[in-house]
C-alpha positions in Angstrom: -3.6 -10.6 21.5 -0.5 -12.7 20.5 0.2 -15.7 18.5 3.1 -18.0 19.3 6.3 -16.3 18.4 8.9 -17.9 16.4 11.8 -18.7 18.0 14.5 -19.0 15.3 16.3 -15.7 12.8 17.2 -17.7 10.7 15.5 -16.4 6.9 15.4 -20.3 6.3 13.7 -21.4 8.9 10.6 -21.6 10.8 9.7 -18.7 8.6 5.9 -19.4 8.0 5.5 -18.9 12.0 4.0 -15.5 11.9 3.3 -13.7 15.2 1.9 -10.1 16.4 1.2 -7.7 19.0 -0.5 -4.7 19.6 0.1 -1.8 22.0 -3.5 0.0 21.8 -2.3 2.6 18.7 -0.1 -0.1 16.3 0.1 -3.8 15.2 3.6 -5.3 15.2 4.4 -8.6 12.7 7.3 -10.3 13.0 8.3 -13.2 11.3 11.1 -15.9 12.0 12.1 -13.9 15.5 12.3 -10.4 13.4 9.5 -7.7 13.1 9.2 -6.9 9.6 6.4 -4.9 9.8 4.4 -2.6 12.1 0.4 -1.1 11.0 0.0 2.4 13.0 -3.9 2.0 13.3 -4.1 5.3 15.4 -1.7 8.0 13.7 -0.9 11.2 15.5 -0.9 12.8 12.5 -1.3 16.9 11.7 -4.7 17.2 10.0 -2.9 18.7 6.8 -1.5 15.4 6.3 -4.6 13.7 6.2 -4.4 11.3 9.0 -4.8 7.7 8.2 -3.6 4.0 8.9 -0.2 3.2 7.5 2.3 0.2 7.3 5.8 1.4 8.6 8.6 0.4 8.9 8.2 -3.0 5.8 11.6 -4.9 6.5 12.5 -7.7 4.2 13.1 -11.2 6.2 16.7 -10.5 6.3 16.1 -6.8 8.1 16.7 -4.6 5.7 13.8 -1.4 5.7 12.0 -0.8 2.5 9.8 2.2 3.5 10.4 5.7 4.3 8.2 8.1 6.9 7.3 11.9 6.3 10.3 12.1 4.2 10.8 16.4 4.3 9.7 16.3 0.8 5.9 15.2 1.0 5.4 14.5 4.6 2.0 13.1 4.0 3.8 10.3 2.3 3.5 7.3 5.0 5.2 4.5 3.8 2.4 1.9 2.3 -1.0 3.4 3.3 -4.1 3.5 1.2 -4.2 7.5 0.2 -6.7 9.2 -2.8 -6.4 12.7 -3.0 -9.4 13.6 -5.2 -13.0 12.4 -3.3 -15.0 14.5 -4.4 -14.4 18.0 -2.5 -11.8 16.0 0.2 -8.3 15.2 0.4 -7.7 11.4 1.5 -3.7 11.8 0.2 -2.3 14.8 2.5 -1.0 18.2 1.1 -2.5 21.0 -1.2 -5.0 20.1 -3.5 -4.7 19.5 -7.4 -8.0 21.0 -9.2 -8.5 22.1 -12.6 -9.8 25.9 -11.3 -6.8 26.2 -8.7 -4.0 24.2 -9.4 -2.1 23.1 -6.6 -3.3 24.9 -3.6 -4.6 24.8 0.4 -8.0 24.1 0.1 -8.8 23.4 4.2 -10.0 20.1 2.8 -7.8 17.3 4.4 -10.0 14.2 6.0 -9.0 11.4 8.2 -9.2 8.0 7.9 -10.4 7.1 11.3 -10.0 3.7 13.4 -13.6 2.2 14.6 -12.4 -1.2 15.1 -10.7 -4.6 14.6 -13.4 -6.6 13.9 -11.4 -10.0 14.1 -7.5 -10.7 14.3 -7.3 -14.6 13.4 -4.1 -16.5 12.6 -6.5 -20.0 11.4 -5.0 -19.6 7.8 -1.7 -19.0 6.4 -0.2 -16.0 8.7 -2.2 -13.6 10.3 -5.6 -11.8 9.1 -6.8 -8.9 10.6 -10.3 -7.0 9.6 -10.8 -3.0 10.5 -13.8 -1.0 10.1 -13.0 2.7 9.5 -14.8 6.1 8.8 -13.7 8.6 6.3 -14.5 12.0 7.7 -13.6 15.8 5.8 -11.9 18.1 8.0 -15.1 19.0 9.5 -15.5 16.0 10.9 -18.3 14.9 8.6 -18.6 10.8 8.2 -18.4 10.7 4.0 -17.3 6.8 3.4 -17.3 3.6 5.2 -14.2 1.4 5.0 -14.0 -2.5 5.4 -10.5 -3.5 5.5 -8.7 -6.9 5.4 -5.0 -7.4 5.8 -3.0 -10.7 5.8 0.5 -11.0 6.8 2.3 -14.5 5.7 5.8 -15.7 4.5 5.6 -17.2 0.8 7.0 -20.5 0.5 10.0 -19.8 -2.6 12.9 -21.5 -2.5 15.9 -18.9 -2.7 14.0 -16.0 -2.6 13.6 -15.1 0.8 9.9 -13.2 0.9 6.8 -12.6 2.7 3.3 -10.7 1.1 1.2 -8.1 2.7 -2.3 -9.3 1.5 -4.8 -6.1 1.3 -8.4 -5.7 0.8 -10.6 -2.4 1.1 -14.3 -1.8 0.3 -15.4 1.3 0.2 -19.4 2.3 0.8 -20.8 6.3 0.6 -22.3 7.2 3.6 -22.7 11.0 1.9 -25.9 12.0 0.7 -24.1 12.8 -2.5 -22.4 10.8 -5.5 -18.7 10.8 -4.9 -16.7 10.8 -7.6 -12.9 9.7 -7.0 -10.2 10.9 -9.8 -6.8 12.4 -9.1 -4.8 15.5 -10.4 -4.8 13.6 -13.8 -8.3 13.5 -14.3 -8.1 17.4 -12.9 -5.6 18.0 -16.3 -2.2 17.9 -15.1 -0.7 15.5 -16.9 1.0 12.2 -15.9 0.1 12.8 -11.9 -2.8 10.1 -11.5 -1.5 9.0 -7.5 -3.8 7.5 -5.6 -4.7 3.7 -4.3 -2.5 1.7 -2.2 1.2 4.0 -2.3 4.7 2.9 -1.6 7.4 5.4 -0.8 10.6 3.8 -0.4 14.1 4.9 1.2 16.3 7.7 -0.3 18.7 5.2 -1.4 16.4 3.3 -3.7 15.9 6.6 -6.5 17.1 5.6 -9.5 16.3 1.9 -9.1 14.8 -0.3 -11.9 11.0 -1.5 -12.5 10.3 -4.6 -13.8 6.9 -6.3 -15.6 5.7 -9.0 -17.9 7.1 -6.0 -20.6 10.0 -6.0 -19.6 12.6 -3.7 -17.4 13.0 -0.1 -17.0 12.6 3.7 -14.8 10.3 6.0 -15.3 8.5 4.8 -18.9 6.4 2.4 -16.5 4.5 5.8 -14.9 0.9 5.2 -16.2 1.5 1.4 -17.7 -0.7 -1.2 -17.0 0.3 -5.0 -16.1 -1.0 -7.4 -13.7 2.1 -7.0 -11.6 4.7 -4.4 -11.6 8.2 -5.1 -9.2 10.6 -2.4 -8.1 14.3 -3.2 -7.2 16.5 -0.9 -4.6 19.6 -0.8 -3.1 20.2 0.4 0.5 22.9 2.6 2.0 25.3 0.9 4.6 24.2 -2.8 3.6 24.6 -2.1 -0.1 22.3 -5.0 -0.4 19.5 -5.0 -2.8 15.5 -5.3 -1.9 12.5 -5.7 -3.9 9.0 -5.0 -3.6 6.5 -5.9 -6.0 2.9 -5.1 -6.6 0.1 -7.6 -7.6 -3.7 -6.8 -8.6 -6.7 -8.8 -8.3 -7.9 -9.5 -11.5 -11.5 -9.2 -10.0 -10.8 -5.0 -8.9 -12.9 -2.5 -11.3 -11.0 -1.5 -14.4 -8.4 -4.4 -14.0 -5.6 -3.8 -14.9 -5.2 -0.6 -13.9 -2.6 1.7 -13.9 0.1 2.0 -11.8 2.1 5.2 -10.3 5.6 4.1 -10.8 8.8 6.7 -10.1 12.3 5.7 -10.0 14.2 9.3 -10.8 12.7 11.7 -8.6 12.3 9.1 -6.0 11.2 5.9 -5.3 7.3 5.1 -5.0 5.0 2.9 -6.6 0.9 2.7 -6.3 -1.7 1.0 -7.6 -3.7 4.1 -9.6 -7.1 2.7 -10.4 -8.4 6.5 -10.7 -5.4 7.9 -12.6 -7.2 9.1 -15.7 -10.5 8.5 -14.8 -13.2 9.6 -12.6 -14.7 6.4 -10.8 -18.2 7.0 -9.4 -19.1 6.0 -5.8 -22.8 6.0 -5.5 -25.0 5.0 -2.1 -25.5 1.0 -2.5 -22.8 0.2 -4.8 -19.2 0.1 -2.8 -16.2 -0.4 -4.5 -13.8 -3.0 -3.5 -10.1 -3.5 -4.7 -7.9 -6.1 -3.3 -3.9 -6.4 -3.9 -0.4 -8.5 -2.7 2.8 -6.7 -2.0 5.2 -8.8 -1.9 8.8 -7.5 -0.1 11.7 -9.6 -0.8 15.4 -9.6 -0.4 17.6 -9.2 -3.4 17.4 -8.3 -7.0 14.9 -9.9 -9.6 15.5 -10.9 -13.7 12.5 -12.0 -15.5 12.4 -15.2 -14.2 12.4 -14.2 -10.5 9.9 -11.3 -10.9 7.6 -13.8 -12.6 7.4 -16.8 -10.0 6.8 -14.1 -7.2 4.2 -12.3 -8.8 2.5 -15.7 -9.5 3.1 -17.1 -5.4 1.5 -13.2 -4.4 -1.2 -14.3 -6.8 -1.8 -17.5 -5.3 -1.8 -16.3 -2.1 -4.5 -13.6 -2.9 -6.5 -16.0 -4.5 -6.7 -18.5 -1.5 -7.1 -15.9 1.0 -10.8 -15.4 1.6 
């Protein structure tokens, strides 16, 4: 299925023409002539990595890549893909396991996130909704959680500040006969390692870049923070240009505001973390639901910048139903 593509490259114009395709295992966006993103529905992923859905590559509307994929370091890192690595006994995230009685070690527990179906791809709104139903399975292939996932792809509207937001919704149901209760290696006692939610890796070239929130700039000091919006700034090899990508929650998501996973140093990557240090229960007949904007832009942010962004992702969200 295809929308009308945009004729015209120009970042300035005909940018809120958003079109897609799909070749039976990925969605491809583009915006304004250029693809800026593609969603790998179908990975071919080894089961050690936990195979899931991921967006890769993010380009900004003036081409420049934002994400990385299976960088040598942690190969399970995809990206942006929704990835919890404590649920209950399973892995969701990819790698060995962190658990208070083992540490970090091979625990033959990595499950898949597995396509069922696009329920509806509709380009009525602003940009271009799609809806997904997925199963969470363990590595033995038992069902253990029923997603519902919404993505919208659309070009903000801000003058000078050439951007476009990835809208993203997930509900989450327990189809286990069993409470499962969600945490991360935080809640499992190592200290300052909450990951898990909706994860951003970015390129090699952005380590050592700057955060930025409603407190302010920084690096690292933001690991664990919590703000309604958190924005990361990079700078790319070859280009030299600068990118930024910044992260919005729903006021409406359980615990809100939550924390986020933010790393400049060791590399770049930033999360939404609404288990970081604590366990959230997901019982039979209450699902748990968490909705989010990302929005990639081109060049660096001061306060002022960050700000109207974070409030045009917000709008967005809010209007997208």
């Amino acid at each position: 299925m295809n929308s009308p593509a945009a004729t015209s490259t120009d970042t300035a114009v005909d940018q809120a023409q958003v079109s897609y395709s799909d070749d039976g295992a990925a969605l491809t966006f583009a915006a304004g002539g250029r693809q800026i993103a593609t969603y790998t529905y179908k990975p071919t992923d080894d089961q050690y990595e936990s195979p899931r859905p991921y967006f890769h590559p993010l380009t900004t509307l003036g081409g420049d890549e934002v994400t990385i994929f299976r960088p040598w370091d942690h190969v399970w890192h995809k990206g942006l893909s929704l990835a919890l690595p404590n649920v209950g006994k399973d892995n969701f995230w990819g790698g060995a396991t962190y658990t208070r009685a083992t540490g970090y070690a091979n625990l033959d527990n990595n499950g898949a996130m597995t396509h069922g179906a696009f329920t509806n791809i509709s380009d009525s709104g602003p940009g271009i909704t799609a809806a997904e139903e997925l199963v969470w399975s363990s590595q033995g292939g038992t069902p253990v959680i029923a997603e519902n996932r919404r993505f919208n792809v659309q070009v903000l509207d801000i003058p000078a500040t050439p951007a476009w937001v990835l809208l993203f919704e997930t509900e989450l149901t327990n189809i286990s006969p069993e409470v499962i209760e969600i945490g991360s290696p935080t809640t499992e006692g190592r200290d300052n390692a909450g990951y898990g939610g909706l994860f951003w890796r970015g390129p090699r070239s952005f380590t050592g870049g700057q955060f930025r929130s409603d407190a302010g700039a920084g690096q690292d000091e933001f690991m664990g923070t919590r703000s309604e919006w958190i924005a990361f700034t990079g700078q790319h090899d070859d280009t030299c240009r600068f990118s930024t990508i910044t992260f919005v929650e729903d006021g409406s998501n359980p615990g809100a505001p939550n924390q986020w996973f933010a790393r400049s140093s060791m590399f770049a990557c930033l999360g939404s973390a609404p288990f970081f240090s604590e366990v959230v229960p997901l019982t039979a007949g209450q699902p748990l639901k968490y909705r989010y904007a990302v929005v990639i832009s081109d060049g660096q942010v001061d306060e002022r910048s960050a700000a109207e962004l974070a409030g045009a992702a917000k709008t967005a969200l809010q209007a997208w139903s």
